[in-house]
N, C-alpha and C positions, 0 to 999 in steps of 0.2 A: 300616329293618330289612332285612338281607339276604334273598335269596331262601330260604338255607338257615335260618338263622332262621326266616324262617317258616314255611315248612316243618313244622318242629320244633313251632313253637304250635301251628300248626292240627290236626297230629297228635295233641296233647296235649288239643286241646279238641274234639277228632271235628266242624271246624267248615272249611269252606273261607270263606276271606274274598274278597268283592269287592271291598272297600273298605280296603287294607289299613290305608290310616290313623288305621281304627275300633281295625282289632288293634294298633297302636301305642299308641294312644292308652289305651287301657283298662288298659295294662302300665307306663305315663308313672307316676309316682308325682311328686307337685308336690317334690321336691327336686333330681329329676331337669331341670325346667325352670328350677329357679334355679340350677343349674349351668349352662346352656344345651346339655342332654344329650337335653332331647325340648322339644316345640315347644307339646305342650299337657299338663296333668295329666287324670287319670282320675275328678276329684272330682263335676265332672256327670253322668261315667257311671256311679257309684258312687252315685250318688243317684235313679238310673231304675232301677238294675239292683235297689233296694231295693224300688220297688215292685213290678216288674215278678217279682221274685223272692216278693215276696208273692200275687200275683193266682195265679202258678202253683202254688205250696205252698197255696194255698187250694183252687185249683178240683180237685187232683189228692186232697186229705183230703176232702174233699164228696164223690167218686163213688168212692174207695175204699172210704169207712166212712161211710155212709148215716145207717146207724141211730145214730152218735154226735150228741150235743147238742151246742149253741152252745160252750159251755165248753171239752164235751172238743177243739173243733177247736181255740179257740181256742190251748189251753194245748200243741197239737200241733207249731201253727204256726209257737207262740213260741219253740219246742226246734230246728224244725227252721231256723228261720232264726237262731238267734243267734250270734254271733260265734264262740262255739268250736265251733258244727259247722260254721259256713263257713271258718274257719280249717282244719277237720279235711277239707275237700274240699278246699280249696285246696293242702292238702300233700299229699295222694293225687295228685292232676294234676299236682302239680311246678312250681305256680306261681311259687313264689321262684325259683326258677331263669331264669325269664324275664322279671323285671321288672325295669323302669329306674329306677335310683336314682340319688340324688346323690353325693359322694363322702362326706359325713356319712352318712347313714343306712347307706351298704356298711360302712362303718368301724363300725357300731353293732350290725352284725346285723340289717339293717332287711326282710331276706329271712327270715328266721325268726321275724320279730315277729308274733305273732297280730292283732293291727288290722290291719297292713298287709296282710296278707296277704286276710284277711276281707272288706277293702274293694276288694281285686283282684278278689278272686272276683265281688263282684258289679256291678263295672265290667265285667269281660270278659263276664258275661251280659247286660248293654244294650249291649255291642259288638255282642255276636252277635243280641240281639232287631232292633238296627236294620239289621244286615247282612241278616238272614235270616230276619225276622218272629218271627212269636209260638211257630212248632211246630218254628222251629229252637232256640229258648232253652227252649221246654219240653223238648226232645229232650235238650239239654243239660244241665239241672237232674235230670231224670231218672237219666239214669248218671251225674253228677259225686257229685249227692245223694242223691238219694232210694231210689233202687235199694240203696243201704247201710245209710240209715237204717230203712229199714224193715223190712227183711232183719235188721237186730240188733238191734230192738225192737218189732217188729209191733205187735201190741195194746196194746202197754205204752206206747204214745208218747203219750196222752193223760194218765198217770198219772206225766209225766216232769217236771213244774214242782213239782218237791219244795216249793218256798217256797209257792207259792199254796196245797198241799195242807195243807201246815200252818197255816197261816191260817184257811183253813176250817175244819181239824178242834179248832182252838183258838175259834172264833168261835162253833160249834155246841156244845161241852163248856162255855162263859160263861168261857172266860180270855181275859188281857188278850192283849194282841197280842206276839210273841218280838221279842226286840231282840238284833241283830248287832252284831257287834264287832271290828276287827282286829287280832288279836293278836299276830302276827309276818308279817314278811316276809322273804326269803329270796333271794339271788340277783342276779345282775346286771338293769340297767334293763331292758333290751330280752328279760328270759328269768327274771322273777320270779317266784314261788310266794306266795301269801298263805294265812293259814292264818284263819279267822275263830271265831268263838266266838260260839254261840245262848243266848242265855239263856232258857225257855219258864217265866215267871210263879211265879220262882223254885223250883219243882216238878224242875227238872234242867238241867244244859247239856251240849252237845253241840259238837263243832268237826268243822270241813270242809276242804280246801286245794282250790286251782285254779290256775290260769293267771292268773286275774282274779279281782275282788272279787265278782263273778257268782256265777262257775264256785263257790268258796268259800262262799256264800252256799248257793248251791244243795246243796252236800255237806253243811256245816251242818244245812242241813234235814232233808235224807232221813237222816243219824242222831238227831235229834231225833225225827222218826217213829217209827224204829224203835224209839228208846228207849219214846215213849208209848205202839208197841203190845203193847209188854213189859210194863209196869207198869200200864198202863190207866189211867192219871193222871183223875181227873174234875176236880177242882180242889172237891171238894166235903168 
């Protein structure tokens, strides 16, 4: 990586590196090395950055919101780590921009791909945990993530796992449990839209789109929601 290069990262990620090889490494995507374009992939550090992205998303919902239950953290946790908000930080920082790819995956889009992307984001956070400990990666996560997330959804972010919510409030009214479904898909590989279809105990269906089968699932839901708090459906 050139000097100016890096530069440009560390800027991006408000992080100065000792180790530059850390910040290579975490941006290597394994295509990249079967090109023989980087020397190591990012897939160990994509698997530290997982937890270590958990330990901070947890201890930082624990002493912001006290008085929330096990659940609500839980169901907080699970929003603010999953793929399409780390995808959605990772495009705010401009990650595709500096990641190494093969010459497959450039040719595919592979800088716009929300996995890939997802999984930069939290290699380059165990880049910077091991470069610069625990309160430079919490520093990190802070303004890359959280600082957003919870700026556009404060209280709400515990009420943000549409599917679980549904689940319950179908579990607690005695219906069977909703069943998803995909009903079209849309778009190139690397840049798809799925559209899915809920069915809730034949009483109504409802459909959702996303990036992912997730994302879709999860929109599915929250208008299934909405539909049951319109009609009040008991199933009685």
């Amino acid at each position: 990586m050139s000097e100016r290069k890096l530069e440009q990262v560390e800027q991006t990620l408000g992080h100065r590196f000792s180790d530059v090889a850390l910040a290579e490494r975490a941006l290597s995507h394994r295509s990249a090395v079967a090109d023989s374009t980087a020397e190591a992939d990012n897939e160990q550090l994509e698997y530290l950055g997982d937890a270590v992205l958990g330990l901070i998303v947890s201890d930082y919902l624990v002493h912001t919101f006290p008085h929330w239950s096990e659940g609500q953290l839980s169901k907080s946790r699970a929003r603010l780590v999953n793929a399409g908000s780390l995808c959605a930080a990772a495009r705010r920082l401009g990650l595709g921009e500096h990641m190494r790819l093969g010459r497959g995956e450039e040719k595919t889009g592979g800088r716009q791909k929300p996995a890939l992307l997802a999984d930069t984001f939290e290699a380059v956070l165990a880049a910077i945990y091991l470069d610069g400990g625990l309160e430079a990666a919490r520093g990190f996560v802070d303004r890359a993530l959280l600082q957003t997330a919870v700026e556009a959804e404060g209280q709400r972010l515990e009420l943000s796992d549409h599917k679980s919510a549904l689940q319950e409030l179908l579990q607690a009214r005695g219906l069977p449990a909703a069943h998803y479904r995909v009903v079209r898909e849309t778009g190139p590989d690397h840049r798809k839209t799925f559209w899915i279809e809920v069915n809730v105990a034949d009483l109504l269906t409802a459909s959702g789109s996303g990036s992912n089968k997730k994302e879709a699932e999860q929109s599915a839901a929250e208008r299934a929601l909405e539909q049951l708090g319109e009609t009040g459906a008991t199933g009685k």
